[in-house]
SEDRENTI-679595 format. One record per residue: residue in three letters; x, y, z of N, C-alpha, C in turn; residue number from 1; chain. Coordinates in nm, 3 decimals, always signed. Layout:
residues N
<residuo: ala; n_px: X; n_py: Y; n_pz: Z; ca_px: X; ca_py: Y; ca_pz: Z; c_px: X; c_py: Y; c_pz: Z; num: NUM; cadena: A>
...
END
This chain:
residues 109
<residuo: unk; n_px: +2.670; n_py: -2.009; n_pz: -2.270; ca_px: +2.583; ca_py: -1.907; ca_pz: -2.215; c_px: +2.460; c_py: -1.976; c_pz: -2.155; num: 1; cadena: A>
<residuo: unk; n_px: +2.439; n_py: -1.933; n_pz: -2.029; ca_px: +2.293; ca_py: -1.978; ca_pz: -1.971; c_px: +2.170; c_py: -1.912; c_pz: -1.993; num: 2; cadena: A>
<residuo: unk; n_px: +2.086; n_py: -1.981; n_pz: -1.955; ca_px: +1.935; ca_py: -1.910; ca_pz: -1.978; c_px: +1.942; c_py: -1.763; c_pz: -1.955; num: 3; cadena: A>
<residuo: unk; n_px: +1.938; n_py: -1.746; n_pz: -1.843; ca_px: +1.932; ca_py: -1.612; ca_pz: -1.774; c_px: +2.035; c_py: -1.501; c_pz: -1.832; num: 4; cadena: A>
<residuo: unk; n_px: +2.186; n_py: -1.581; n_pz: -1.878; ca_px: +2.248; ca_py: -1.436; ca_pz: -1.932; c_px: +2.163; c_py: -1.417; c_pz: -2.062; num: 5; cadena: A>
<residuo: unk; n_px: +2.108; n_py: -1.537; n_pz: -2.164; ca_px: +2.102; ca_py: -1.508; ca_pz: -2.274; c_px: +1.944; c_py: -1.438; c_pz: -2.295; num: 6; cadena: A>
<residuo: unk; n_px: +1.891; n_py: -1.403; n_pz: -2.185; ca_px: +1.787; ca_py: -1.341; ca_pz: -2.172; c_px: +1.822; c_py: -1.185; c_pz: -2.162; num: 7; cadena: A>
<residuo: unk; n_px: +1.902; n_py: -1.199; n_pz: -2.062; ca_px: +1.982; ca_py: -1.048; ca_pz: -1.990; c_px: +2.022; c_py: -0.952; c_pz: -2.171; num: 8; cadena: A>
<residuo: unk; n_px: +2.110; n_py: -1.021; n_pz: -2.234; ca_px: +2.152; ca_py: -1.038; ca_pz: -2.331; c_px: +2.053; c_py: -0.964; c_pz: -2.473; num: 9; cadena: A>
<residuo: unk; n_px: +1.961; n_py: -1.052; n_pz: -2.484; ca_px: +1.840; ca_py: -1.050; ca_pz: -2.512; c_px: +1.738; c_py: -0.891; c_pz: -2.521; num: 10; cadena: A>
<residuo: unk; n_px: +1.747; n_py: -0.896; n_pz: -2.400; ca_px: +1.631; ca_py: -0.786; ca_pz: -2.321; c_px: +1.786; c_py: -0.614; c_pz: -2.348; num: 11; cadena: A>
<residuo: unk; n_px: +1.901; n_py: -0.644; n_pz: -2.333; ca_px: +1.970; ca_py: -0.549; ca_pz: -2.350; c_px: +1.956; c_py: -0.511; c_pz: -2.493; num: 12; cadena: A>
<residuo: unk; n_px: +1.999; n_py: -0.588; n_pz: -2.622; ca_px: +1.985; ca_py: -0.553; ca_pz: -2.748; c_px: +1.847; c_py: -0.540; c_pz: -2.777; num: 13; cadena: A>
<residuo: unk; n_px: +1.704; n_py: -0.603; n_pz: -2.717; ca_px: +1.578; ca_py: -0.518; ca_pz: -2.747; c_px: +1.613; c_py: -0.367; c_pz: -2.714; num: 14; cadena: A>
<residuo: unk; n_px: +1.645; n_py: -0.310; n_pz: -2.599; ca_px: +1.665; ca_py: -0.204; ca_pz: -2.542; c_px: +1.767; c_py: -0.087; c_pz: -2.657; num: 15; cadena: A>
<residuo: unk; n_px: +1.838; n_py: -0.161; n_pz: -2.707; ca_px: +1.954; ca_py: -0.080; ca_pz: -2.814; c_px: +2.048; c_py: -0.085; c_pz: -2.750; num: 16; cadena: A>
<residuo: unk; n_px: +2.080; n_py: -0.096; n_pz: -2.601; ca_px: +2.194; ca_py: -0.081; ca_pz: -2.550; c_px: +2.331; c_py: -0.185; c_pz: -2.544; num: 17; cadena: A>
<residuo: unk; n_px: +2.430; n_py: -0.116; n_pz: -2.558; ca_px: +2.551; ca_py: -0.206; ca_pz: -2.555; c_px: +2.613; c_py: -0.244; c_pz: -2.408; num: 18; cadena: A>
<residuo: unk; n_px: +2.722; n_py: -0.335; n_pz: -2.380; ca_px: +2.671; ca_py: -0.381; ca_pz: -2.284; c_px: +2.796; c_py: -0.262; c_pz: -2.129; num: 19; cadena: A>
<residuo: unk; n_px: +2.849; n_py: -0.181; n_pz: -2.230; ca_px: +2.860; ca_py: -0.051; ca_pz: -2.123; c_px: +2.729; c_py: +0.015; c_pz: -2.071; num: 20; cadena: A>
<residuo: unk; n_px: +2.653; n_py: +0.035; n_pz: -2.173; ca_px: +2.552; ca_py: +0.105; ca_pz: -2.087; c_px: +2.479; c_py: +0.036; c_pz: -2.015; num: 21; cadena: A>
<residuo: unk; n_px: +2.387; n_py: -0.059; n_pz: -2.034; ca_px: +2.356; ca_py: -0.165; ca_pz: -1.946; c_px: +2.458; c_py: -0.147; c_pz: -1.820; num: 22; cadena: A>
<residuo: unk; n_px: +2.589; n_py: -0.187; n_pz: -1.831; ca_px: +2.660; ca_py: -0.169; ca_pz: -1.712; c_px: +2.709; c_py: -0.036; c_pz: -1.646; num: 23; cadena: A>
<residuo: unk; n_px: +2.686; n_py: +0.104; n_pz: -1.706; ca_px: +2.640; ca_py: +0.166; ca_pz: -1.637; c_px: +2.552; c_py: +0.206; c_pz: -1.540; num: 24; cadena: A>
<residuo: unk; n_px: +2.425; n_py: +0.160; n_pz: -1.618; ca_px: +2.316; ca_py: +0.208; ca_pz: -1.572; c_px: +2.275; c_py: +0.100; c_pz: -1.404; num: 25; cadena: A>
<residuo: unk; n_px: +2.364; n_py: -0.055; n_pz: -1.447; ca_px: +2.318; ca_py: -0.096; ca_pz: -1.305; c_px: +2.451; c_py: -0.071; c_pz: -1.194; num: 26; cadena: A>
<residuo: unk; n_px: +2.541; n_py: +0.062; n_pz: -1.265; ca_px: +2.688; ca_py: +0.081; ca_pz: -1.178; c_px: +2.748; c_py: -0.021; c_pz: -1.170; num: 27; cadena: A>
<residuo: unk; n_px: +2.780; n_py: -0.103; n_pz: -1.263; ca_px: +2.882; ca_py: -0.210; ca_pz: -1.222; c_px: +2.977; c_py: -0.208; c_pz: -1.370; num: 28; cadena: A>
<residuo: unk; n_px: +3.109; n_py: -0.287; n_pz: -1.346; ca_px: +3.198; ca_py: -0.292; ca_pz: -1.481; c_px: +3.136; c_py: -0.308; c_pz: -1.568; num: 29; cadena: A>
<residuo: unk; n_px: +3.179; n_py: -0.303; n_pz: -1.696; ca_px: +3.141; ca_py: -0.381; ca_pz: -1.829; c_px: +3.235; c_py: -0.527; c_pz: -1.843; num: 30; cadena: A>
<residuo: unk; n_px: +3.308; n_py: -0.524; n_pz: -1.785; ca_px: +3.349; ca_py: -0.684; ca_pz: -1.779; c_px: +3.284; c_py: -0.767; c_pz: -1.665; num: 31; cadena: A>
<residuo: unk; n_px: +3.197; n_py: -0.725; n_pz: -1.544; ca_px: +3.116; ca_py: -0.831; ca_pz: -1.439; c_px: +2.972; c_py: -0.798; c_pz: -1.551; num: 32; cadena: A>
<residuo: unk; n_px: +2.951; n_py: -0.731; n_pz: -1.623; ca_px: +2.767; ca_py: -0.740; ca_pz: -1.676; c_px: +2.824; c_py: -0.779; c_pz: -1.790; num: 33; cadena: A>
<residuo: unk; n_px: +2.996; n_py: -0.833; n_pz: -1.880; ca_px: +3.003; ca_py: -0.927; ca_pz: -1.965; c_px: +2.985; c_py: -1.093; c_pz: -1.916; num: 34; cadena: A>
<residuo: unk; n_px: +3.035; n_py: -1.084; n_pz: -1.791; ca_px: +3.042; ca_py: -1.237; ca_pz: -1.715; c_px: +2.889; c_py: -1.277; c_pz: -1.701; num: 35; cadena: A>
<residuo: unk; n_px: +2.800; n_py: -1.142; n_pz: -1.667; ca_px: +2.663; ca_py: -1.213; ca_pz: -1.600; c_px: +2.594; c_py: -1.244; c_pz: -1.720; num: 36; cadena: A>
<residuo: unk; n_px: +2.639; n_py: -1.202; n_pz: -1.858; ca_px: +2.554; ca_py: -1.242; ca_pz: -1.987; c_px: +2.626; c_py: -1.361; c_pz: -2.049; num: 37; cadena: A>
<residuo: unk; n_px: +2.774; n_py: -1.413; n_pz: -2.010; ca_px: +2.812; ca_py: -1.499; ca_pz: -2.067; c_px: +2.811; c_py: -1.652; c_pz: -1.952; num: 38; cadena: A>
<residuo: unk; n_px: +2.748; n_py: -1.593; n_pz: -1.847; ca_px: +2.730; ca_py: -1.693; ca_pz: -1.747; c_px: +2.870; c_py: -1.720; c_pz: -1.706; num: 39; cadena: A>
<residuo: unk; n_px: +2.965; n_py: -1.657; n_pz: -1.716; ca_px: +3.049; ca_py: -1.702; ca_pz: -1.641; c_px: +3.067; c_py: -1.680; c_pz: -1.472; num: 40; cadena: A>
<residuo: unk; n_px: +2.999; n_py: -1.569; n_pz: -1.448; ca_px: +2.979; ca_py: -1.527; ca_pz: -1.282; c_px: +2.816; c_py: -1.578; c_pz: -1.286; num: 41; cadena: A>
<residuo: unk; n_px: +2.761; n_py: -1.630; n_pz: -1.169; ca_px: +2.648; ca_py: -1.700; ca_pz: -1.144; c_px: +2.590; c_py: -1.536; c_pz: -1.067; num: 42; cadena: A>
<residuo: unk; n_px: +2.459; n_py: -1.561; n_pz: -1.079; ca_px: +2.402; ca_py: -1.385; ca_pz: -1.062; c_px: +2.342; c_py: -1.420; c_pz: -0.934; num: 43; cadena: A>
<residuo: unk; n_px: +2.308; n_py: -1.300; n_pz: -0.854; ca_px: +2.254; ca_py: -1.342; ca_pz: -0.724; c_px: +2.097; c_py: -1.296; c_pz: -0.706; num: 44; cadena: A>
<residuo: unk; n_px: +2.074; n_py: -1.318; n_pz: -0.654; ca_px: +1.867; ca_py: -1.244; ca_pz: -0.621; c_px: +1.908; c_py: -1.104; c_pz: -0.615; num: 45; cadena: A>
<residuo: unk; n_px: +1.999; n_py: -1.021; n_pz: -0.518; ca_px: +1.939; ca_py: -0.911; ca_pz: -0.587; c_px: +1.997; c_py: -0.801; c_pz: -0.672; num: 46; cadena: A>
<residuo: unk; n_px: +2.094; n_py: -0.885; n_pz: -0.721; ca_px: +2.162; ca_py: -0.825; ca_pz: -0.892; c_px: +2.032; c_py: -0.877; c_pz: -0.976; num: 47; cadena: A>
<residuo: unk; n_px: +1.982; n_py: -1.004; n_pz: -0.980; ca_px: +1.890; ca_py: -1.038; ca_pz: -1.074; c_px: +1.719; c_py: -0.956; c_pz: -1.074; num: 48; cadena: A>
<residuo: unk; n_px: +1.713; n_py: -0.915; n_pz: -0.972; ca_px: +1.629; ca_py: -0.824; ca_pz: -0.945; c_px: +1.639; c_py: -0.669; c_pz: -0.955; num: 49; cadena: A>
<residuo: unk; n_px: +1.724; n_py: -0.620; n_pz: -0.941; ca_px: +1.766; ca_py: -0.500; ca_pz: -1.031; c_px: +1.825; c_py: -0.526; c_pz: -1.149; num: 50; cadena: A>
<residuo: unk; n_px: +1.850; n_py: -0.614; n_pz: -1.240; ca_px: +1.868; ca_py: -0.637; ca_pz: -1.399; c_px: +1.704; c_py: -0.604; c_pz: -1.434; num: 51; cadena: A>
<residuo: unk; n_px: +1.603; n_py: -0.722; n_pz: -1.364; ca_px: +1.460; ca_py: -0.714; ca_pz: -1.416; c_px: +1.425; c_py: -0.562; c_pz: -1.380; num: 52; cadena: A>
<residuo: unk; n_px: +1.449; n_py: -0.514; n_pz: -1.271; ca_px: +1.367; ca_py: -0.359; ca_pz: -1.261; c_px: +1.434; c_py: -0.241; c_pz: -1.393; num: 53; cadena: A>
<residuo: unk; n_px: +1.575; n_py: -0.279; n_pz: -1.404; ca_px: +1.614; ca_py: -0.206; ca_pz: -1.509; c_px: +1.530; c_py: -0.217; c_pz: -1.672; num: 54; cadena: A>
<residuo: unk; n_px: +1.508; n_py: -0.355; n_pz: -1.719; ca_px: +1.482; ca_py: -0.394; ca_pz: -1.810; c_px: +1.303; c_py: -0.392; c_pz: -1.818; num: 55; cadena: A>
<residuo: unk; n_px: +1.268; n_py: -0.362; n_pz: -1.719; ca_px: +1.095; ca_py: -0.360; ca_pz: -1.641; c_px: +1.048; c_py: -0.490; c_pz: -1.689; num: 56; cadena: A>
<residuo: unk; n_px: +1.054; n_py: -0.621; n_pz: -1.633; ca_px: +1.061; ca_py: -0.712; ca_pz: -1.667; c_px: +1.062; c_py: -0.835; c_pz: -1.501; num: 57; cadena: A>
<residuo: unk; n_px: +1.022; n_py: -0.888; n_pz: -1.503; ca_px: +1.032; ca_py: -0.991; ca_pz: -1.395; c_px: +1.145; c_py: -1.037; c_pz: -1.410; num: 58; cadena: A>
<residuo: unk; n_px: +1.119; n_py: -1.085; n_pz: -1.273; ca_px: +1.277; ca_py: -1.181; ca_pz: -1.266; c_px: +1.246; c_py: -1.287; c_pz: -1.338; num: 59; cadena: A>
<residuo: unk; n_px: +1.094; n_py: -1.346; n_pz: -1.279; ca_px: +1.114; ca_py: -1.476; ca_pz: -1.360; c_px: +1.111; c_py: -1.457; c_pz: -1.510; num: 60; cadena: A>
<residuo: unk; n_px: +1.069; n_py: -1.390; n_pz: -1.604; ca_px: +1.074; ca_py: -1.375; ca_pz: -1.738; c_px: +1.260; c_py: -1.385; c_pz: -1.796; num: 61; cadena: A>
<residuo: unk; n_px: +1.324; n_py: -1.311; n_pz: -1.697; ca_px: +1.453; ca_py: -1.318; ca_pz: -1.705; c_px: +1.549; c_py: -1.480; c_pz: -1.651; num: 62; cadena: A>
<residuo: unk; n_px: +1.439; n_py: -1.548; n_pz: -1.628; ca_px: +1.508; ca_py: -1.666; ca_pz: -1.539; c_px: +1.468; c_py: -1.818; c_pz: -1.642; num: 63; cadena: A>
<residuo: unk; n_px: +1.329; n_py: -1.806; n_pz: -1.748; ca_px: +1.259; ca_py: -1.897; ca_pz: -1.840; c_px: +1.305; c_py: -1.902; c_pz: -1.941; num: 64; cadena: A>
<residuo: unk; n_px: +1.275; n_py: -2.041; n_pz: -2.065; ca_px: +1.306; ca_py: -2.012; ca_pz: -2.144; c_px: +1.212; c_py: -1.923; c_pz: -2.255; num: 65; cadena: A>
<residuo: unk; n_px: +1.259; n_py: -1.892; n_pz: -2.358; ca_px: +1.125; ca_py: -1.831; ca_pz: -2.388; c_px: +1.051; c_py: -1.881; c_pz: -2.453; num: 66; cadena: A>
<residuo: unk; n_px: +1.040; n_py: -1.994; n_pz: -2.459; ca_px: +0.893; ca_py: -2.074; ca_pz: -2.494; c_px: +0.796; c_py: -2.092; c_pz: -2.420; num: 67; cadena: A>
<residuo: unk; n_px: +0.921; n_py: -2.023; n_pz: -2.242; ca_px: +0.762; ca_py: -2.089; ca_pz: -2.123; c_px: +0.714; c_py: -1.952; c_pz: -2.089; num: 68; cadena: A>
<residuo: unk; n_px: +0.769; n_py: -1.839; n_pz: -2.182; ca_px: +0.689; ca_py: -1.709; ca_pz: -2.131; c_px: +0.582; c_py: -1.686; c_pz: -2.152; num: 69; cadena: A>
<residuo: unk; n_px: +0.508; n_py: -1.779; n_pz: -2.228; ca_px: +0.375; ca_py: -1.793; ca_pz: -2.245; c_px: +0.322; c_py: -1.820; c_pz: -2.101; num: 70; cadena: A>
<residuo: unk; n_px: +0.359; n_py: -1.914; n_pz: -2.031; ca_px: +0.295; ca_py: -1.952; ca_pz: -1.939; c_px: +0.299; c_py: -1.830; c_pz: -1.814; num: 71; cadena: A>
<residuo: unk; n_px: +0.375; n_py: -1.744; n_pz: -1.800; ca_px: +0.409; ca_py: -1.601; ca_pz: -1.751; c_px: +0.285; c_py: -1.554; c_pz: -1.766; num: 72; cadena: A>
<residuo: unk; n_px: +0.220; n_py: -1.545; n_pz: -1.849; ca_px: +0.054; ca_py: -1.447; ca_pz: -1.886; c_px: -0.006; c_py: -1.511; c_pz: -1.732; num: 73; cadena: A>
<residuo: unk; n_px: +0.002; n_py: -1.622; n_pz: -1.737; ca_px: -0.125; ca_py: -1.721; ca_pz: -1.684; c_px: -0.093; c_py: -1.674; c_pz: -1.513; num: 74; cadena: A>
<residuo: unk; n_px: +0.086; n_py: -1.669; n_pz: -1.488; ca_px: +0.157; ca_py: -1.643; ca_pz: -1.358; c_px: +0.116; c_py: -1.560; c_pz: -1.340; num: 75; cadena: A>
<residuo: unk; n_px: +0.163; n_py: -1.447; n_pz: -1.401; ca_px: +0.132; ca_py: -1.316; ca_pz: -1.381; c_px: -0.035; c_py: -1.277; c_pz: -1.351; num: 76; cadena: A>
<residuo: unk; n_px: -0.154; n_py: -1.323; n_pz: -1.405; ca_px: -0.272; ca_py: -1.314; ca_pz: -1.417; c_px: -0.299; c_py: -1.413; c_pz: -1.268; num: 77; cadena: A>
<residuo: unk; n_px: -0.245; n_py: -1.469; n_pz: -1.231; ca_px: -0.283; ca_py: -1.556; ca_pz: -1.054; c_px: -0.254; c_py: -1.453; c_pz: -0.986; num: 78; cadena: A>
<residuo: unk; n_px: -0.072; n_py: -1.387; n_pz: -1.020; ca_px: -0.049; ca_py: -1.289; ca_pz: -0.872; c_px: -0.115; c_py: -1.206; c_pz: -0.856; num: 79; cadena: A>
<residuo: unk; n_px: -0.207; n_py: -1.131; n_pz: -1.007; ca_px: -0.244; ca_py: -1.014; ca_pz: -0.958; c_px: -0.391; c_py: -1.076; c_pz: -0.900; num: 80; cadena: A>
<residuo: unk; n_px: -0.441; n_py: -1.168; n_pz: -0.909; ca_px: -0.548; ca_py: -1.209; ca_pz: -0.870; c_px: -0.575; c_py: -1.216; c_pz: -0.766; num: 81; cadena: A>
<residuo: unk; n_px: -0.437; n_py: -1.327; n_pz: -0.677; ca_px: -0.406; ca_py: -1.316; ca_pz: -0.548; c_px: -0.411; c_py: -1.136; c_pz: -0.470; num: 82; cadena: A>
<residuo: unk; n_px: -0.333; n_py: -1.112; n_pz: -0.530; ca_px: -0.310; ca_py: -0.931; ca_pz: -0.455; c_px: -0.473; c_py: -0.877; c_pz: -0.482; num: 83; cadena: A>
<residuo: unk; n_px: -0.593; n_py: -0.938; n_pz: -0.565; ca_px: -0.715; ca_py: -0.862; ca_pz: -0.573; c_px: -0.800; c_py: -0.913; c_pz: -0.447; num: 84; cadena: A>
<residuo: unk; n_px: -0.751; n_py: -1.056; n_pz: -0.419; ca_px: -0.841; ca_py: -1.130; ca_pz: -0.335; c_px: -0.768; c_py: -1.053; c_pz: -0.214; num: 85; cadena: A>
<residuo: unk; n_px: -0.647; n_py: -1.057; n_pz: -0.107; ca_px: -0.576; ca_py: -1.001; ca_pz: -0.038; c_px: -0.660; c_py: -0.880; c_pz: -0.052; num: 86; cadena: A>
<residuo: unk; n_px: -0.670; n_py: -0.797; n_pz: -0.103; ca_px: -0.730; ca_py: -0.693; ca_pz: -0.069; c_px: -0.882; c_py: -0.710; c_pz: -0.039; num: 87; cadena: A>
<residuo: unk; n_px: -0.937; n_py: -0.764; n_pz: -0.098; ca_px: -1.064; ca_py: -0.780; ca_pz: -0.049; c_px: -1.089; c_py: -0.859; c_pz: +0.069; num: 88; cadena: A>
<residuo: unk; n_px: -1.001; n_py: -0.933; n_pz: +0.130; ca_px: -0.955; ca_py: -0.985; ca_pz: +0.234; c_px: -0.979; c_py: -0.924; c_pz: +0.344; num: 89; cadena: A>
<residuo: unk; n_px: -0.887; n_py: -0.794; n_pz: +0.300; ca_px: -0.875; ca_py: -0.700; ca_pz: +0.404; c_px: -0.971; c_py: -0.599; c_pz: +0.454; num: 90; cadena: A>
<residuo: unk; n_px: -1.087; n_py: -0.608; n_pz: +0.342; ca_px: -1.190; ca_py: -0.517; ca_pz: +0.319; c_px: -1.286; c_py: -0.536; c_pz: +0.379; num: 91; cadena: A>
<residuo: unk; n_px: -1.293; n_py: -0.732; n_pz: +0.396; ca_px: -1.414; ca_py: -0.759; ca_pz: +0.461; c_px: -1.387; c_py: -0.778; c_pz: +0.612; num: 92; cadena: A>
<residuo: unk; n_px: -1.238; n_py: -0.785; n_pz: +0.683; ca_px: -1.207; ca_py: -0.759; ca_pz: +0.797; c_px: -1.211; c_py: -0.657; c_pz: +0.842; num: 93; cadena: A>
<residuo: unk; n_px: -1.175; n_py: -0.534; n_pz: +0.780; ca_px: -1.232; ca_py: -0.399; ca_pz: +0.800; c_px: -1.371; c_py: -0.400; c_pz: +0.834; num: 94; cadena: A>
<residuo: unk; n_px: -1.426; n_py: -0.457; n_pz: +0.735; ca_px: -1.587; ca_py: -0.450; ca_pz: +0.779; c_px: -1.678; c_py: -0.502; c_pz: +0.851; num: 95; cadena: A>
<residuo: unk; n_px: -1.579; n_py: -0.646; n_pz: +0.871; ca_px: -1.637; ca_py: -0.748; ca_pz: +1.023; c_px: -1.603; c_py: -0.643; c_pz: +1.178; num: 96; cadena: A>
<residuo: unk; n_px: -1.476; n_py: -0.575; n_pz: +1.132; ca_px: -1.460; ca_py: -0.500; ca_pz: +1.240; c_px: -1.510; c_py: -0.367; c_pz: +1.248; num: 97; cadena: A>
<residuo: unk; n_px: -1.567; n_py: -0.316; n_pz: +1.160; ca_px: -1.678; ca_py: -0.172; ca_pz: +1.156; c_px: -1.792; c_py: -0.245; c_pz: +1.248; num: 98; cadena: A>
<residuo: unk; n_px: -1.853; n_py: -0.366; n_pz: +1.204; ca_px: -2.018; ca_py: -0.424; ca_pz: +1.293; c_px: -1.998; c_py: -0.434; c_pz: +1.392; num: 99; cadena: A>
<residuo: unk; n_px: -1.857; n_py: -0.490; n_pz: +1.466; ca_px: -1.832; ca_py: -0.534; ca_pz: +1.577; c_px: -1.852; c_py: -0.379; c_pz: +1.633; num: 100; cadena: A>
<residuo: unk; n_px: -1.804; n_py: -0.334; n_pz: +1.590; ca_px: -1.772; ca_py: -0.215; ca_pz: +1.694; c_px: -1.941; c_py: -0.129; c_pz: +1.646; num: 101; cadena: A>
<residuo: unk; n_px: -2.024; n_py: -0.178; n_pz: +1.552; ca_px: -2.164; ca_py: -0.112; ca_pz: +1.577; c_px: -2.221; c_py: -0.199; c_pz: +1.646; num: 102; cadena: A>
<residuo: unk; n_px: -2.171; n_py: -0.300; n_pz: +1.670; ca_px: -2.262; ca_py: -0.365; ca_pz: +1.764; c_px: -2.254; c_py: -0.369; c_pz: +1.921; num: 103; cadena: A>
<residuo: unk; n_px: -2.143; n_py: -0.289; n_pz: +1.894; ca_px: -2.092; ca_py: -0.291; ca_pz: +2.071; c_px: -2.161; c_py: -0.125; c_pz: +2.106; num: 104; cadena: A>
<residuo: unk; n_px: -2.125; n_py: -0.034; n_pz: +2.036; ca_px: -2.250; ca_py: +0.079; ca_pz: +2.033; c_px: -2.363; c_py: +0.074; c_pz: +2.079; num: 105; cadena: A>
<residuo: unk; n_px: -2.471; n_py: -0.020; n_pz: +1.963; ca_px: -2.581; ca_py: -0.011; ca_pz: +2.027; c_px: -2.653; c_py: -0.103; c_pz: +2.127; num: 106; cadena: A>
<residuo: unk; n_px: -2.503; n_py: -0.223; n_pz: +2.163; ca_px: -2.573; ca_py: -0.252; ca_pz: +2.318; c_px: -2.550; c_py: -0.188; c_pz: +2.402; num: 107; cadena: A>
<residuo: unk; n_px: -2.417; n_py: -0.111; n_pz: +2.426; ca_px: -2.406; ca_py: -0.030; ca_pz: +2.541; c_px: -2.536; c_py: +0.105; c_pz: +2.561; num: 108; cadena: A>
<residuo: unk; n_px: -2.586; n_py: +0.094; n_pz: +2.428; ca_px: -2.706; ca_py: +0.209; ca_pz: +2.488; c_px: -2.826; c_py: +0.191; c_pz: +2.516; num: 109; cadena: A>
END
């Protein structure tokens, strides 16, 4: 078993579920969501990305071992940082472009 099924694996028995429902719920057999937990079928980006949205969980949390999910806090705490700066990004271009356009106002008058 590889990382990723034995996470899949993992994150299903936190959940209570057996591995029909799990494979219900992402519509696929219970023998391809036995292969993707026993690693015998290799999973693709976006089966592995609807496993994590099912499980509400990142991909990468589903992809580490779990000793490095510690370091996940630290990941997770950059992206949203990034997405705070990006917005403020956008806030102060908004606002370079509010002056421009007051400044073009009060020369034309």
């Amino acid at each position: 078993m590889n990382i990723i099924g034995r996470n899949i694996r993992l994150l299903r028995q936190k959940n209570g579920w057996s591995q029909g429902e799990a494979a219900k719920r992402l519509q696929i057999s219970i023998p391809a969501f036995s292969k993707i937990e026993t690693g015998i079928t290799d999973i693709n980006i976006s089966r592995l990305d609807q496993i994590a949205k099912l499980f509400n969980v990142s991909t990468i949390e589903i992809m580490v071992n779990e000793g490095e999910i510690t370091s996940l806090t630290n990941f997770a705490e950059i992206g949203q940082l990034r997405e705070k700066l990006t917005d403020r990004e956008d806030e102060v271009i908004k606002l370079q472009k509010r002056v421009i356009d007051l400044y073009e106002e009060l020369r034309l008058k």
